[in-house]
C-alpha positions in Angstrom: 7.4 11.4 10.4 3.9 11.4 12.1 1.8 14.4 12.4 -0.7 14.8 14.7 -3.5 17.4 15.1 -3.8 18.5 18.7 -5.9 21.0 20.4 -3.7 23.3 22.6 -7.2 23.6 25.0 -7.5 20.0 25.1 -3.5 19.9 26.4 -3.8 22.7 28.8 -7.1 20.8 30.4 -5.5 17.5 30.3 -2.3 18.7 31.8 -4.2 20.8 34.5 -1.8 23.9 33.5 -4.5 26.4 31.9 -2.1 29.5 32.5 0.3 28.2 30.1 -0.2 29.8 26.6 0.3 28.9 23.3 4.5 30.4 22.9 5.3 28.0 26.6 3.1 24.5 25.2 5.3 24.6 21.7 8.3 24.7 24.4 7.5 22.2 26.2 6.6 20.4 23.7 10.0 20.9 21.8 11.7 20.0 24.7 9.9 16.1 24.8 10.9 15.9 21.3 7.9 17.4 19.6 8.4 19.7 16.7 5.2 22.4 15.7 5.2 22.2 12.4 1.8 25.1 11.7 -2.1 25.3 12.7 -4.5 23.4 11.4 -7.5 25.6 9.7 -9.6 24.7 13.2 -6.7 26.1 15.5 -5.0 23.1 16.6 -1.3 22.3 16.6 0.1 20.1 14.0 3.0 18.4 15.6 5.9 16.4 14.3 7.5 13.3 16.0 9.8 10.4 15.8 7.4 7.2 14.8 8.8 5.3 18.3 6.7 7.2 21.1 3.2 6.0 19.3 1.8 6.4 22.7 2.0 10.1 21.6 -0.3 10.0 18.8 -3.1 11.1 20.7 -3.5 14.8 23.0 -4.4 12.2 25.5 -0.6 10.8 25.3 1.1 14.1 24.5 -0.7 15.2 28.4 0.5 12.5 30.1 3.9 13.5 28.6 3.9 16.8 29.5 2.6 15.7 33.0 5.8 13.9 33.7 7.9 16.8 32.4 6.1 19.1 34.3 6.3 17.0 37.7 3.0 16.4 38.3 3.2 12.9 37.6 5.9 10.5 38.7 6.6 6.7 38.2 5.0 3.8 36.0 1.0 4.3 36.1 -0.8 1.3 35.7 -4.5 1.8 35.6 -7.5 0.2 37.3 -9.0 -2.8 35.7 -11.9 -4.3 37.0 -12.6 -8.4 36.6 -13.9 -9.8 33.3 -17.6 -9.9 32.4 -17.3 -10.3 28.8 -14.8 -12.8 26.8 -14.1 -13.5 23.3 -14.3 -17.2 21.7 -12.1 -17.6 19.2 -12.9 -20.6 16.9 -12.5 -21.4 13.0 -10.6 -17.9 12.8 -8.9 -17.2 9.4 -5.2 -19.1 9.7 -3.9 -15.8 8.1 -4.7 -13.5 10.7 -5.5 -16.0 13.6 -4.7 -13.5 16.5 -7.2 -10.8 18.4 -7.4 -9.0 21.6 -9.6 -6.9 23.5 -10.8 -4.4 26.5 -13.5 -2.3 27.6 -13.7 0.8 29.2 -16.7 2.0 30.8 -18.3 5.3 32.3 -17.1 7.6 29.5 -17.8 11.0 28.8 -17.6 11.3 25.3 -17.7 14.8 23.4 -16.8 15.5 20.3 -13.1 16.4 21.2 -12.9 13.3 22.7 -14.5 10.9 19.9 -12.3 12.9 17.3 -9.2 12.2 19.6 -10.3 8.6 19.3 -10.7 8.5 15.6 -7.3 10.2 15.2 -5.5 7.9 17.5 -7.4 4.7 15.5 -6.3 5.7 12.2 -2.4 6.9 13.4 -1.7 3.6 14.9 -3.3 1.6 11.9 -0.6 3.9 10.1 2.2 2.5 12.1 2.1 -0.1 14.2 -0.7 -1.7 12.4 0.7 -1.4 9.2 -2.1 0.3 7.3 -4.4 -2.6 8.9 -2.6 -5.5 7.7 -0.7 -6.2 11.0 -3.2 -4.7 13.7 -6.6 -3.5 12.8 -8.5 -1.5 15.6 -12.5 -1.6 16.1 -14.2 0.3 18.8 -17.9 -0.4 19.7 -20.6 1.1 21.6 -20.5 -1.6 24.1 -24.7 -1.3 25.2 -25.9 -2.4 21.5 -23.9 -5.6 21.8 -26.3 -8.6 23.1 -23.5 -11.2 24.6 -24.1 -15.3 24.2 -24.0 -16.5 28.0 -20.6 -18.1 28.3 -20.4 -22.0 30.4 -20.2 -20.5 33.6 -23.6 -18.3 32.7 -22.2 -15.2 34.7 -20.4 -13.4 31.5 -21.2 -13.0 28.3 -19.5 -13.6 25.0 -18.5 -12.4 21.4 -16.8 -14.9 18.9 -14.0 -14.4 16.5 -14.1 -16.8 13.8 -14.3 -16.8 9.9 -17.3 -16.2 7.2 -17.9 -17.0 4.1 -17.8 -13.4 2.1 -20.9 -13.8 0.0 -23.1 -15.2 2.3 -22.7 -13.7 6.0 -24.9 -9.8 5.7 -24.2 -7.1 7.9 -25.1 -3.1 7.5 -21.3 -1.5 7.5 -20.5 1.7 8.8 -21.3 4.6 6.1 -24.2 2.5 4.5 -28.1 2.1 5.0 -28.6 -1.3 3.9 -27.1 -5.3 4.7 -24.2 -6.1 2.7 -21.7 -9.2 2.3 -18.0 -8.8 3.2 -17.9 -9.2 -0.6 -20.4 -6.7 -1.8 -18.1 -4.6 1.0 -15.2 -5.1 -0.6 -16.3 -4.2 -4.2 -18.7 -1.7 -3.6 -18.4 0.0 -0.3 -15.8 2.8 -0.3 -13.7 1.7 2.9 -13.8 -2.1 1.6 -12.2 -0.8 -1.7 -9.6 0.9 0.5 -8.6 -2.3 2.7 -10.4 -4.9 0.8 -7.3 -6.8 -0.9 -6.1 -7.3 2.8 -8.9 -10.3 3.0 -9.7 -10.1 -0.8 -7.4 -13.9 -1.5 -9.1 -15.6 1.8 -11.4 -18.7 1.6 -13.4 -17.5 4.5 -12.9 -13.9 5.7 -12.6 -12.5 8.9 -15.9 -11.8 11.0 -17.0 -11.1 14.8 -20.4 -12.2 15.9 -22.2 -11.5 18.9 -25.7 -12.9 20.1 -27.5 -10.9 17.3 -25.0 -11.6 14.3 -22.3 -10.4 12.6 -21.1 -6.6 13.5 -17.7 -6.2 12.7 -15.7 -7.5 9.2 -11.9 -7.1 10.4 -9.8 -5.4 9.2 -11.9 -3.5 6.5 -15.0 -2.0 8.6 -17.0 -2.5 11.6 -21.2 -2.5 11.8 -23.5 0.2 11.9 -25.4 -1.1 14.9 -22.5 -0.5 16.8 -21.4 2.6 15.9 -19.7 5.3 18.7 -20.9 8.1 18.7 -20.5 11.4 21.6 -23.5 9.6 23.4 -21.8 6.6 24.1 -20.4 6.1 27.7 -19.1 2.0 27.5 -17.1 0.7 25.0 -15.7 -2.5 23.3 -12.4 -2.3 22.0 -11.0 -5.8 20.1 -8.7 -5.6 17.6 -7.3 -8.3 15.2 -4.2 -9.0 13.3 -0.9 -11.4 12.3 0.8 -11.0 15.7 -0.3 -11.5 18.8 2.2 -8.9 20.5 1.1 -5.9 18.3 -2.1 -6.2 18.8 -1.7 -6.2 22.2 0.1 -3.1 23.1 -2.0 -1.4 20.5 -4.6 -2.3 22.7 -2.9 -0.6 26.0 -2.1 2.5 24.3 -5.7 3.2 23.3 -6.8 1.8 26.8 -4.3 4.7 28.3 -5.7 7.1 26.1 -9.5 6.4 27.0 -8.2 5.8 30.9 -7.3 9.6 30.6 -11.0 10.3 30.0 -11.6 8.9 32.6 -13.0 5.7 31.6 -12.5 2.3 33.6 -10.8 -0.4 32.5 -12.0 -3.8 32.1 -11.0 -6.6 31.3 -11.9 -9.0 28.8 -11.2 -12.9 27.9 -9.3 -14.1 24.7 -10.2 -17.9 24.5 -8.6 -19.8 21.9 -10.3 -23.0 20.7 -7.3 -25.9 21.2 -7.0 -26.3 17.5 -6.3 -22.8 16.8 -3.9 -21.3 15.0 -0.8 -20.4 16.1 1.1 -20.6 20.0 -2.1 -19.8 21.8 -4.2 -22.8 21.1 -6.2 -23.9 23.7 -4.7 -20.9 26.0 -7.4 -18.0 27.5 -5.5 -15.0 27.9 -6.8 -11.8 30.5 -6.5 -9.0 28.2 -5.4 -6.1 28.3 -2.1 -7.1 29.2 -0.6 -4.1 31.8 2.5 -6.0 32.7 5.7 -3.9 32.9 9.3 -5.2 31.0 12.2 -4.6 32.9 15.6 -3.4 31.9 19.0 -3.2 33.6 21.5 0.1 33.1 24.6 0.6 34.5 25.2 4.3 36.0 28.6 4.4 34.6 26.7 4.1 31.3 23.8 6.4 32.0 27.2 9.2 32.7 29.1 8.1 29.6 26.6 8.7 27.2 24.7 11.8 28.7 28.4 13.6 29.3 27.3 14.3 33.3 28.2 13.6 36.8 25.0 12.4 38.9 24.4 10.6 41.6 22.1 7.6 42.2 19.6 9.8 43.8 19.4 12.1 40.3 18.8 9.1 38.3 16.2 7.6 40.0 14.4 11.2 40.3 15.3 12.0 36.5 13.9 8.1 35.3 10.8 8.6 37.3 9.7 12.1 35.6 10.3 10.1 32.7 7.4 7.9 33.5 9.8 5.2 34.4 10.8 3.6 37.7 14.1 2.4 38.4 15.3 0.8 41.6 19.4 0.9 42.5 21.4 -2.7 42.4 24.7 -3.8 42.2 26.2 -5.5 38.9 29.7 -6.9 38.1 30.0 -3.6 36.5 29.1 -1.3 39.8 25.7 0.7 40.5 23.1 -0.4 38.1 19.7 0.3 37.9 16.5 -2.0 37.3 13.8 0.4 35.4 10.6 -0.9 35.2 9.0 -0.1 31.4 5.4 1.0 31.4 3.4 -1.3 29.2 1.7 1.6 27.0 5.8 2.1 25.7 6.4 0.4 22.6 9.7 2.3 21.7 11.9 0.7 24.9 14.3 -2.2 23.3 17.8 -1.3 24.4 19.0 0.2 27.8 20.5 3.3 25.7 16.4 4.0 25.6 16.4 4.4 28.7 19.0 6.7 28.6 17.8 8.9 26.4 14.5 9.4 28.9 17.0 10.0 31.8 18.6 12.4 29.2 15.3 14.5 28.6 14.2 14.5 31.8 17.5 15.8 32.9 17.1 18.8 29.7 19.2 18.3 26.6 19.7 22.2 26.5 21.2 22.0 29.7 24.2 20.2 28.4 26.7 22.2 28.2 28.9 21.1 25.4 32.6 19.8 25.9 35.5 19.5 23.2 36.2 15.6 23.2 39.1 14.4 24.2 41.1 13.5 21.5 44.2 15.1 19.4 42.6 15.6 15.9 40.1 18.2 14.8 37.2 17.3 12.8 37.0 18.7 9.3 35.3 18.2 5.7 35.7 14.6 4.6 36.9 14.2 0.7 33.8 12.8 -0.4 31.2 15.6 1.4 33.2 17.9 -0.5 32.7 16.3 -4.0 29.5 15.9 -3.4 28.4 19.3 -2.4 30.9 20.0 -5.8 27.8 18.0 -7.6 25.4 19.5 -6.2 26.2 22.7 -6.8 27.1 22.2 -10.8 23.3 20.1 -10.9 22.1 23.2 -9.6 23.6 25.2 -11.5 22.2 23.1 -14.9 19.0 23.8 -14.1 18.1 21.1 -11.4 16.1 21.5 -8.3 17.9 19.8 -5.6 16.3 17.2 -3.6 16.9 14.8 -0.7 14.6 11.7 -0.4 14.6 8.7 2.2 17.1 6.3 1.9 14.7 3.7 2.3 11.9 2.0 0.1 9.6 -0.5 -1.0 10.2 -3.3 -3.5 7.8 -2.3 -5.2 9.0 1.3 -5.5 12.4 -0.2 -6.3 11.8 -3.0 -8.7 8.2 -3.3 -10.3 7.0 0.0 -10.8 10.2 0.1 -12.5 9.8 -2.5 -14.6 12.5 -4.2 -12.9 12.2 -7.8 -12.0 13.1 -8.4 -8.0 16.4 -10.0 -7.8 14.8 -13.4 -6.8 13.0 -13.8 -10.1 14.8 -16.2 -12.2 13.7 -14.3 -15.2 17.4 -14.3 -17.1 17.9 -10.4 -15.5 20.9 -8.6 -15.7 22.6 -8.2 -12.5 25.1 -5.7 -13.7 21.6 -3.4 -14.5 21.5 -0.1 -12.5 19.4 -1.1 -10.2 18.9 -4.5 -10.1 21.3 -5.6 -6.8 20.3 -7.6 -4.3 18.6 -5.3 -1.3 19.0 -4.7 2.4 16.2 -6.2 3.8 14.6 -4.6 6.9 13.9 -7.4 9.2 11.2 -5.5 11.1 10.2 -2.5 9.6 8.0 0.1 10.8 5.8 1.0 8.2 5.4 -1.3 4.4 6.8 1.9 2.7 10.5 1.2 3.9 11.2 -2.2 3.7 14.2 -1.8 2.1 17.5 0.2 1.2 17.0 1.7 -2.1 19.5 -0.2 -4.9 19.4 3.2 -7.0 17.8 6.9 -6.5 16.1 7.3 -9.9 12.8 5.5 -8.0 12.5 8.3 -5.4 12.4 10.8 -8.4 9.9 9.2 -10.1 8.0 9.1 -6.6 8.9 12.7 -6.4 7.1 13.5 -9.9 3.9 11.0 -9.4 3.2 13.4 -6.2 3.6 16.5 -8.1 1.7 15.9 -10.9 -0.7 18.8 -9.6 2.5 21.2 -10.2 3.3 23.5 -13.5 6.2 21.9 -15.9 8.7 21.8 -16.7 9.9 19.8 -13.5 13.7 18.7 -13.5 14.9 17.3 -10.4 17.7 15.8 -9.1 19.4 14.0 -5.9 22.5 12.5 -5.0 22.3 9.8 -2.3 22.8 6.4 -0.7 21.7 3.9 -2.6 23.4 0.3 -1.3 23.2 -3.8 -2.3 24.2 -6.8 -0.4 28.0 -7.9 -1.4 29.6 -11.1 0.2 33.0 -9.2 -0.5 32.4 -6.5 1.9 33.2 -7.1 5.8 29.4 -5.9 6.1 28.0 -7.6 4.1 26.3 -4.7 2.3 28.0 -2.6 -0.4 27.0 1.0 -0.3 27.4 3.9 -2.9 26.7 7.5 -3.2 24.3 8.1 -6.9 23.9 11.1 -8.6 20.5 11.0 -10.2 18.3 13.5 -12.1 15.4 13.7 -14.3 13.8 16.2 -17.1 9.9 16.2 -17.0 8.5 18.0 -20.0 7.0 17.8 -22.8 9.9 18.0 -25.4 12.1 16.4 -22.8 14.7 13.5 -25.0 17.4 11.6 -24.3 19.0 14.8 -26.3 18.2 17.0 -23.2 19.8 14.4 -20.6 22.6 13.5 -22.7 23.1 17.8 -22.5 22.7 18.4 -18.9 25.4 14.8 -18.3 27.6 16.3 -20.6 28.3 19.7 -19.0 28.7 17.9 -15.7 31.1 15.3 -17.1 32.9 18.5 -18.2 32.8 20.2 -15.3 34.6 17.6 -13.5 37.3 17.5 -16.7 36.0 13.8 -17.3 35.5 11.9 -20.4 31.6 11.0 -21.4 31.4 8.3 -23.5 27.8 7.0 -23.8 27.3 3.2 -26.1 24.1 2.0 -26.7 22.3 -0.3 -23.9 19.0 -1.3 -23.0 17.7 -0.9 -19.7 13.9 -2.3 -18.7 13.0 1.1 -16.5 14.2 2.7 -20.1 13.1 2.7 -24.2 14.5 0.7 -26.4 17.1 2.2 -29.0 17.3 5.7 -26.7 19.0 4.4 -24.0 22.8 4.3 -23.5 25.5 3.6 -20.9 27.4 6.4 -18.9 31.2 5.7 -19.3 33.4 8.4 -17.7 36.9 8.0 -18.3 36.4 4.7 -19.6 34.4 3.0 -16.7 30.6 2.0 -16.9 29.5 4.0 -14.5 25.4 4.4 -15.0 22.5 4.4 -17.4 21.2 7.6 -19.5 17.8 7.4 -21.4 14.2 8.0 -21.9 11.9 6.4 -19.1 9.9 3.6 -20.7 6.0 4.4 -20.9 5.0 1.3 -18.7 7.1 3.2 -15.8 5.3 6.7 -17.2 2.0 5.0 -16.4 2.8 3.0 -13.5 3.8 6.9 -11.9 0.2 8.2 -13.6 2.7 11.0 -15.5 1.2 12.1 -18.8 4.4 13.9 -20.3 7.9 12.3 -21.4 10.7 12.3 -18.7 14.2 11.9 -19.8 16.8 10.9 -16.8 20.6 9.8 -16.2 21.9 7.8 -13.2 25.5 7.1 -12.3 28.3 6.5 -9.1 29.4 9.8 -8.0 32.7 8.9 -7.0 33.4 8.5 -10.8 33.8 12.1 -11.1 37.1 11.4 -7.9 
């Protein structure tokens, strides 16, 4: 989940609500969803949230929040935007990220609580929405050391977006005293060898030019000469990236945050040469883009879900101090309600997101909680109960429990495993632990979880490359989802609970796993049988099938070296893996 530093002063002047203390703000901040999870060593609050509300990863969109729960705001704000002065040409851009976007915001009083706010809010959204740069990439600029080229009409001025070649184009990056190439960037410069292999593979990378030259290489680092600092009072915002639409309301959430600083708005415009790449060719688009989406809700819906009786009146007031507005119609299903979305909310797909606003608004806690209507009782399910059966014996062998995402990387999954991906046609195993086809998220937050994990043992081995700073002996274990695509099952997908565990020591042996599997197997009065296999994420000649009562059920062994080195462990790990309803 996202953490964000946040300065309780900053909230109570940004909300306008100095006499609440410290004990009422973690409240009130619970209440919108917003967990405190401890201080910072500079006295701020570090707070927890679901990644959809990224217009909350500032204090500047945490106010406005509380500012709506409070009252004091009501209703979709759209801000201010003056007419644009300034446009950006966009001409021989790279075809593999042909899309940018832009703003400025002028009459700024920057501090340093401010430009830190910025920073923070930069880096969370290339986090998330941007997908650690490769789908968004932000640059801000002190907007009075860019010289603009005159545009046709000779009223504006103009940047260009376009592409250079990487060891010829020189610019003095952030961080660094003298002119560089985007290559010499990307080999030397310590931010370029951070994002460099986003652009490393291009012909000609990304570059924006203004009337003096180049100042900003995107995505890996913007110019010195236009660096912000607490003196600055106008800035340009552009950003660029692979899709036109995240770029875009990245682009409104920072404007909403610097809009709260009271900054103006202004627009800027996005010309695209007619030979561009992409659905925009030849189109200028007015950026930044404040229209509002619209969704429908039926009120018989809104009572349904939430459990309440209101009235059309409620809803309304309840979807406005949600920062929504929502106007009453008629539908073939009875009262609905147009709600008009704000355009700095990235989070609103379906109308049950609407509902859950209403549902805040209206206080969770004040629910009061009603016995369904229905003639059975809830109880333990079979499976919970073996499992926690597991659990307890792995702990009781010596095991620290753990419980790790369900979802992954490829990468994580398959190569660091030295597992091929199932689409290699390298002669693999199928049957392998491991080695099914994956659940493939179609539009994934973050590059981390792109996928269902096909096994556990790779969160483990995650688990012990990020504890390497730890004492030993580390044995660890976790039963979980794991899950593969099947054409046999009604969904499609074929999913499993896995017992998995792992001995990290320095005299750990397929000896000490074979042990520990043993006195489980017994424990659930099963039979271990364990041939000899091989297994790529495992040694050759101490590796060995799990049979239990006859039925391949997993994979036991020594983790191969490659895997040891691919995690950066320096000390052998030994480590089993098998279904846990074979111990039913």
């Amino acid at each position: 989940m996202p953490v964000v530093d946040v300065d309780p002063d900053e909230l109570r002047y940004l909300t306008g609500h100095d006499e609440k203390d410290d004990d009422e703000l973690k409240s009130d901040l619970f209440d919108l969803g917003l967990e405190f999870e401890g201080w910072t060593e500079d006295d701020e609050f570090q707070l927890e949230f679901a990644p959809d509300r990224l217009d909350r990863l500032s204090v500047e969109g945490v106010a406005r929040s509380l500012r709506y729960h409070y009252g004091d705001d009501r209703g979709v704000d759209i801000p201010n935007t003056n007419s644009a002065d300034w446009s950006i040409e966009v001409e021989d851009q790279p075809d593999e990220r042909p899309y940018v976007t832009g703003a400025i915001v002028r009459g700024l009083d920057m501090d340093e609580a401010a430009l830190e706010s910025l920073i923070q809010l930069q880096e969370k959204l290339h986090a998330t929405m941007g997908r650690k740069r490769a789908k968004g990439a932000i640059g801000v600029h002190d907007l009075t050391m860019l010289k603009g080229d005159s545009v046709t009409d000779e009223t504006g001025k103009s940047i260009t977006y376009t592409s250079a070649d990487p060891d010829e184009a020189t610019f003095v990056p952030l961080d660094a005293d003298a002119e560089m190439t985007p290559r010499k960037v990307m080999e030397s410069h310590e931010t370029g060898q951070t994002y460099g292999d986003l652009v490393a593979d291009f012909d000609r990378v990304p570059a924006i030019y203004d009337a003096i030259g180049l100042f900003s290489f995107p995505p890996v680092i913007n110019g010195r000469r236009t660096e912000v600092s607490v003196d600055s009072r106008d800035l340009f915002i552009e950003m660029t990236g692979t899709d036109q639409w995240t770029i875009d309301h990245m682009c409104n959430i920072v404007c909403y945050a610097l809009a709260a600083r009271g900054g103006q708005v202004e627009k800027v415009d996005v010309s695209y040469a007619e030979d561009a790449p992409g659905e925009y060719a030849g189109k200028t688009l007015e950026r930044p883009d404040f229209s509002v989406r619209t969704k429908t809700v039926t009120h018989d819906r809104i009572e349904s879900i939430l459990g309440v009786s209101l009235d059309s009146r409620e809803v309304i007031d309840h979807a406005e101090r949600a920062g929504l507005d929502a106007t009453e119609t008629e539908s073939d299903d009875g009262i609905a309600y147009e709600v008009e979305v704000p355009p700095y909310r990235v989070d609103v797909i379906h109308p049950l997101d609407i509902i859950d606003d209403i549902g805040r608004a209206l206080g969770f806690n004040s629910l009061e909680p009603t016995y369904p209507d229905v003639s059975t009782v809830g109880g333990r399910h079979e499976r919970s109960r073996l499992e926690d059966a597991a659990r307890d014996a792995l702990v009781g062998l010596g095991f620290e429990d753990l419980l790790n995402f369900h979802m992954i990387n490829e990468a994580e999954n398959f190569e660091r495993m030295n597992l091929s991906t199932p689409e290699a046609e390298d002669g693999s195993d199928a049957d392998t632990v491991g080695q099914a086809d994956p659940v493939t998220i179609q539009e994934p937050y973050s590059e981390d979880y792109t996928i269902l994990r096909t096994w556990a043992l790779p969160s483990i081995m995650m688990v012990l490359e990020n504890n390497t700073h730890r004492s030993y002996p580390q044995d660890l274990a976790e039963i979980g989802l794991a899950a593969g695509l099947d054409d046999s099952e009604n969904t499609g997908v074929a999913e499993h609970r896995t017992v998995a565990a792992a001995l990290a020591r320095t005299d750990a042996s397929y000896e000490d796993a074979k042990a520990r599997l043993q006195a489980l197997a017994d424990a659930f009065d099963k039979d271990l049988e364990t041939p000899p296999t091989t297994h790529p994420s495992f040694i050759g000649g101490r590796a060995a099938e799990v049979v239990l009562d006859g039925e391949s059920v997993g994979v036991i062994g020594e983790i191969h070296p490659k895997v040891l080195v691919e995690h950066d462990l320096e000390l052998p790990v030994a480590a089993f893996e098998f279904r846990l309803d074979a111990l039913e």
